[in-house]
Structures are given as C-alpha cells and as structure tokens.
N, C-alpha and C positions, 0 to 999 in steps of 0.2 A: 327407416327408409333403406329399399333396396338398392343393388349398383345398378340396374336396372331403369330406376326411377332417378336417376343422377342424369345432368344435360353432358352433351357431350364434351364440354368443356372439363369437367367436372372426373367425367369418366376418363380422358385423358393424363387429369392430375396422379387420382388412383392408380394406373398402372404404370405411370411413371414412377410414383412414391414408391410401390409391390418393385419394381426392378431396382429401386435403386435401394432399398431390404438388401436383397438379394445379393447386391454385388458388393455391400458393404460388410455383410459377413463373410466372403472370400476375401474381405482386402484384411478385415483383421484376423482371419487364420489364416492368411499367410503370414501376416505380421509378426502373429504370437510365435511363428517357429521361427523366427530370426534372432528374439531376443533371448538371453542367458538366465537374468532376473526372473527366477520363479515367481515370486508374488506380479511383475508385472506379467508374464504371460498368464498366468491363471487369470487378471482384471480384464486382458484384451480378449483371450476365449470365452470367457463370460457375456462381455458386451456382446461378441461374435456369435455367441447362443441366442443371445436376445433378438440381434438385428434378424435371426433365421425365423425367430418364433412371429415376430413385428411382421417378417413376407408372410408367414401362414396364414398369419390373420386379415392380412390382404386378400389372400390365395382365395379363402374362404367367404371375404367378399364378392370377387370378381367371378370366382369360378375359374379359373385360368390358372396357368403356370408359364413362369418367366425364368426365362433363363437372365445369368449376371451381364454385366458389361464386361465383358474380358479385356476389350481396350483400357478400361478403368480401371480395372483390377490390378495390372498389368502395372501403368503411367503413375499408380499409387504407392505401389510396390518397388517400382524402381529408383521415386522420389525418393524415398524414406531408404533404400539403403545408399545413395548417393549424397542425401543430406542432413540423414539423421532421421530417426524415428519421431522423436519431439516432432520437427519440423513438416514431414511427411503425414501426421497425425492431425496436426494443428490444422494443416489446410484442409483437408478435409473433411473437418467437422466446420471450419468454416462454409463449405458448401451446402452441411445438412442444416445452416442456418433459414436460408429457403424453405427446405422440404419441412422446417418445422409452422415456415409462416404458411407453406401449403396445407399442413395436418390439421392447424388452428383452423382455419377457413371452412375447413370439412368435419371439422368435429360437431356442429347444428346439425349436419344431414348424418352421422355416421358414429353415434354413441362411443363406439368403443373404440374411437382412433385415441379418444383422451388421455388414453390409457398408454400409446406410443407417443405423444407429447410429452408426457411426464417423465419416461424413462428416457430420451433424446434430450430432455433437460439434465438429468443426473448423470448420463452420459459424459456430458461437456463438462464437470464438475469435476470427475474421475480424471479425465484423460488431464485435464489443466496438472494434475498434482504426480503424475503415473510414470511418465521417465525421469530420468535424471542421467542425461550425459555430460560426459567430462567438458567437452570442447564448449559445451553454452557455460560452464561454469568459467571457463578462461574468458568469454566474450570480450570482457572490459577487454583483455589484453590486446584481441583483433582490432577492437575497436581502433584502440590507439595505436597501434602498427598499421595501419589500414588509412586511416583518418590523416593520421601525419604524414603517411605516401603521399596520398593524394595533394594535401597542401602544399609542402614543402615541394614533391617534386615538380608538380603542375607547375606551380611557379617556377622553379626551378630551369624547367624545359622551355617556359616560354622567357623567360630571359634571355637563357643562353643562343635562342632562336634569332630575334636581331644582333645580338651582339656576335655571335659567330657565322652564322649565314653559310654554316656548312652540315649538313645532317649526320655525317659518320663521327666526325667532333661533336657534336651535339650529344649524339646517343652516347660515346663513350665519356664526356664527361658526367652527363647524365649518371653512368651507370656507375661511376667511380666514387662519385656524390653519393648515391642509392646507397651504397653496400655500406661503408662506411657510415651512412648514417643511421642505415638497421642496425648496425652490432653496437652504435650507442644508446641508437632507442632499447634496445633489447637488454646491456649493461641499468640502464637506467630504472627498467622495468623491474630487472632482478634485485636491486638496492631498493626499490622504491618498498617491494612486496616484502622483503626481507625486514627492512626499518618498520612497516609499517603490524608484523605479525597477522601478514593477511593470512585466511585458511587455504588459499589455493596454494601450489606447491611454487615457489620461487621461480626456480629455474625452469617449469612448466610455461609458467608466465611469460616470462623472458623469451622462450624458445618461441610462443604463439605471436607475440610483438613481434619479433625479428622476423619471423618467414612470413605472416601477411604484410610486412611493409616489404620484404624484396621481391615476394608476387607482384604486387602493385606497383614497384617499379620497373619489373618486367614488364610487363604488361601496359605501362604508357610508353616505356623509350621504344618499342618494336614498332612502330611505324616508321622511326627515323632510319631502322635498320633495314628497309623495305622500299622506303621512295626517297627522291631526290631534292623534290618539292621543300623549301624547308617551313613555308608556312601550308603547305598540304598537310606536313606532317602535325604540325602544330591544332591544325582544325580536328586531326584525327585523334588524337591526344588527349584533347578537351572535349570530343564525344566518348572517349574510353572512358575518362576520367566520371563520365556522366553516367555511364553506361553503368560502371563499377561501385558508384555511390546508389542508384537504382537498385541492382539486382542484393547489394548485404542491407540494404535499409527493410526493402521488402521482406528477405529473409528474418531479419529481428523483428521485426512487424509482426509476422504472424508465429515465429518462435517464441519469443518473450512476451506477447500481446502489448508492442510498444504503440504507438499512433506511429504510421508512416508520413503522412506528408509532408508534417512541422519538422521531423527530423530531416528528410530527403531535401526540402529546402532548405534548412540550415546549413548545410552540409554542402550543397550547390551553391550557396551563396558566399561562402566563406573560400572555397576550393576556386570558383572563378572568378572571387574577387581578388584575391592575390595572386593568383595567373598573371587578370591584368595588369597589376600592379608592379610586378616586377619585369613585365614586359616592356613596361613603360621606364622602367630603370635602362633595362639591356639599350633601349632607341637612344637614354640621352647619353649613356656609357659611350657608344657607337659614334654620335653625333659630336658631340663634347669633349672628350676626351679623346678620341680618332683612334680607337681598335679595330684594328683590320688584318683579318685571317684570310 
C-alpha cells in the first residue's frame, strides 16, 4: 500500500514520523560532538545514521523532503548540556515512545516501517546503558542534602514564623540554622561513605550533600529577604519548597527511570507535614510561654 492510498489522517502521522527522523538525527550529531567518550560518541553517530537512513525511507515513501525542527533540535541540545546528557537523552526517547505507538499502527498499511520499530526498540536499550556521568553517581548524596533542606528547613522557617513574627530575623536565623546544618550533613556524609567503603569518592559525596542542601536553603529563606508579609512569605516558601521537590523528582524520574508520582508525594507529604508541625510548635511557644520580638 501506497502513501497515496493512506487516509489523511494517516498521511499526516507519516510525515510527522519523516520529520521527526530527521530532526532526531541532528539532535544526536550534535550530541556526539559534545561528548569526550569515544565509544559513546561512535553509539550516538551510529543511532544518528540510523535515525537519517529511518527519514530516507520515509522520504521514499512520501516522495517529499523535510526539513528538521530546529526549535527541537535546539531545546534538546540545550537540555542536555544544562542538565546532563543522560538526562537530555532519556527525555527524549521518552517522546519517540509515541512515534513508536504511531509506527506499530502503520506497520498493516506500510510493510517496511517494521523494520524502524525494531531498531527504535534497540535504540532505547543502548541509550539506558550509554553515559555514565559522575553527578548521577553522587545522586544519593543530592538526594540527602536536598531532601533534609527541604524538611528540616521548611519546618524550620515555619516555626520560626509565628514565633518571631518578623521576616529579616526569620531569614537570618534561618540562614544561620542552614549553613550550619550543611557542614554537618556534609561531615556526616563524608564519615558515613568513608565507614561504609562506598565506591563513590568520600569527600565527593560530602561536597554534593553540602551545596544541594545550602541551594535549597537559599532558595526557600529569599522570599523573607524580599517581602514583609511574614506569613506571605511563609505561603511562598511552601510553594518553593513544592516547586523544588517537582522539578528533582521529575528530573530522577526520567534520569534514573525512577516512578515519579509515589516519590513526589512522599516527599510533599513528609516536607509539609512537619512545616505544619512545627508551626504549630512556634503558636504554642508564642502563646504559652510569651516570646515576643
């Protein structure tokens, strides 16, 4: 069956599929010229030949030529030197998960797409095993420098919100709490990997714990440093705090192929359940005991 004799629904899918060939083999040569690892750039020029030969054989159905998405090309390129090639890779091919339920659908009208299903499978197969960067090998450590921000200080900031009822005391004890409390998470880390003869490097460890937990407490006390409000800031806080548990869940999600949502809610549920909890501390501190700044 000709392209031809396809409905136009049909013919639509096809040269979407033919462009998106096209713009996948520019997203991996440019890829392969960013990375150092010969054996990985010879696996991503390879795919990157394949996905050119997969448009040909579109070409060849359609009769046409397409040019790439250069917004794509571009937006994919950018990911992946911003957050990693893993990462940049992994999403990715999570979108050519579609175009392979589109190729299935069309393989009864179009014999020899079968033949770009099979290779779009082994595709995903390569890439899963094909970088190896240092900073997903520290993850745990983000993890726990990142994760205990979040709880400890979240809490933290919402305590000290009733019970001092002034934003600039707020942020700076906040921030005095933070730091202090990275260089123990970060001491801790480096004993812990040390004792335990992990492979990752110690003090590597240590360093990744310590600067994602003093981002993340930058990153919640700046709205006290900003408005006057002090349960404004507090609202704002706890959408940071939301915001910043979102965007690294997401990112392990599709780096490590973790499940996102069981995590993202554990993690929201743990982080705003002890907000409120120690908020409810600062009220009876304030009420109870009569602290007044």
């Amino acid at each position: 069956m000709g392209f031809n004799s396809l409905d136009s629904q049909q013919k639509k899918a096809v040269l979407a599929a033919q462009k998106n060939e096209i713009t996948e083999y520019h997203i991996y040569l440019r890829l392969s010229k960013m990375i150092k690892d010969q054996s990985n750039k010879e696996t991503l020029e390879r795919i990157g030949r394949e996905e050119l030969a997969h448009y040909k054989l579109w070409s060849g159905i359609t009769g046409k030529n397409i040019k790439p998405d250069k917004w794509k090309v571009w937006i994919y390129v950018f990911i992946a030197k911003v957050f990693g090639l893993t990462f940049g890779i992994k999403l990715m091919e999570k979108g050519e998960e579609k175009a392979e339920q589109v190729y299935s659908r069309l393989a009864g009208n179009i014999p020899k797409i079968q033949h770009i299903v099979e290779e779009e499978n082994r595709h995903e197969k390569e890439l899963m095993e094909l970088i190896e960067e240092e900073h997903l090998n520290y993850i745990g450590s983000v993890v726990l420098g990142m994760n205990d921000a979040l709880v400890e200080l979240t809490g933290t900031l919402a305590g000290l919100t009733f019970a001092l009822q002034n934003t600039r005391l707020i942020a700076l004890t906040g921030f005095i709490t933070g730091i202090a409390a990275s260089f123990s998470m970060a001491a801790s880390e480096y004993l812990s990997k040390k004792s335990e003869g992990d492979t990752n490097n110690p003090i590597k460890s240590s360093i990744y714990t310590g600067v994602a937990y003093i981002f993340t407490v930058l990153f919640l006390i700046f709205p006290y440093l900003l408005f006057d409000s002090y349960f404004f800031c507090l609202g704002f806080t706890v959408v940071n705090a939301i915001l910043v548990i979102f965007a690294f869940n997401f990112y392990i999600s599709v780096a490590k192929d973790l499940p996102f949502k069981r995590r993202f809610i554990e993690m929201i549920s743990i982080s705003l359940g002890v907000a409120a909890f120690t908020f409810l501390i600062g009220f009876l501190v304030r009420t109870f005991i009569g602290v007044d700044i």
